[in-house]
Structure formats: C-alpha cells, structure tokens
Wavefront OBJ file of the C-alpha trace (Angstrom):
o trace
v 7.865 -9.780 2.054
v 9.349 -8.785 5.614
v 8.408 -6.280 7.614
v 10.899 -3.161 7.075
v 10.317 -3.758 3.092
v 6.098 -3.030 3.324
v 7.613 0.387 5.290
v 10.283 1.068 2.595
v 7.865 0.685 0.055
v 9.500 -2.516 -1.792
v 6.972 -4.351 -3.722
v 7.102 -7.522 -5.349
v 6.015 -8.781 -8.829
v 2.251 -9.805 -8.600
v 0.416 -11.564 -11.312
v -2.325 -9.244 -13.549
v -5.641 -9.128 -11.981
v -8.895 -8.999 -14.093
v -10.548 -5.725 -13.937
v -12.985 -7.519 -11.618
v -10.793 -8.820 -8.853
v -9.730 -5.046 -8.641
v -10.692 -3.595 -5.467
v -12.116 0.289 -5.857
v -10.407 3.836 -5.081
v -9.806 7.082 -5.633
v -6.445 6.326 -7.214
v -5.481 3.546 -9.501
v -2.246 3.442 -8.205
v -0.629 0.444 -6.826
v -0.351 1.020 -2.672
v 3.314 1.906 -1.354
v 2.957 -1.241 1.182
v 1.456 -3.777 -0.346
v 1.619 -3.360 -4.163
v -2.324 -3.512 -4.699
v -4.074 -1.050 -6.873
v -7.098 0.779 -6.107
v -5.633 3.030 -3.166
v -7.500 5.780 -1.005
v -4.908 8.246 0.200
v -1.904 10.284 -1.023
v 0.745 11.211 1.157
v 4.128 12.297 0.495
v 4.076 11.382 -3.128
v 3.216 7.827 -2.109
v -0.185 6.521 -2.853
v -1.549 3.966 0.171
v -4.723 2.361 1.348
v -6.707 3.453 4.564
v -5.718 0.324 6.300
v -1.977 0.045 5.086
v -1.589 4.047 6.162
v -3.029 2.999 9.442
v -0.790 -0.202 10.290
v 2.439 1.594 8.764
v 1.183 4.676 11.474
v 1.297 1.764 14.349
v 4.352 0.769 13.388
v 6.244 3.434 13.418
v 5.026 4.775 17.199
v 6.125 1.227 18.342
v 9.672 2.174 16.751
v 9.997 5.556 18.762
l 1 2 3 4 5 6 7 8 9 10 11 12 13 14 15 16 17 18 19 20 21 22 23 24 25 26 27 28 29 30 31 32 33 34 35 36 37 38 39 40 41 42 43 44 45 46 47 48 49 50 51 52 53 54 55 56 57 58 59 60 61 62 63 64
C-alpha cells in the first residue's frame, strides 16, 4: 500500500480477525487509512483512528 492510497482512503483485502485480535473503539468501522476496525474519530463521513488522523494531518502540511 503506497503512500497517496492510505490518504485516498484505498484499502486492501485483509484476512477476518477473531473478535479477540480486534483492537477497541468507539466505532466498529474499518479506519479510512489503514482498513482496521475499531476506530476513534469521525470526520467528514470517514471513520479514522487517533494515530492515522494524526499522521494523515502531518502529511498533508508537508504537501502545502
């Protein structure tokens, strides 16, 4: 998975994860960057976790 794709919210096919293995949230959604469930925040229709949000954030001043 390259760079621009965890941005553009392209996610590939993971395997099924035991309920176990299944980190905790507030959403069960699967995160807009990396495809794992159990994410934190919501923002613009897009469901991420605190430490995806904050690396896309970085990102995207370096781009500017």
């Amino acid at each position: 998975m390259g760079f621009l794709d965890k941005i553009a919210g392209k996610k590939e096919e993971k395997k099924d994860e035991t309920a176990e293995q299944i980190p905790m949230g507030k959403y069960s959604q699967a995160c807009s960057m990396c495809g794992n469930p159990g994410t934190d925040k919501k923002w613009m229709g897009q469901f991420w976790h605190v430490k995806c949000m904050r690396s896309a954030k970085r990102a995207s001043k370096k781009m500017l």
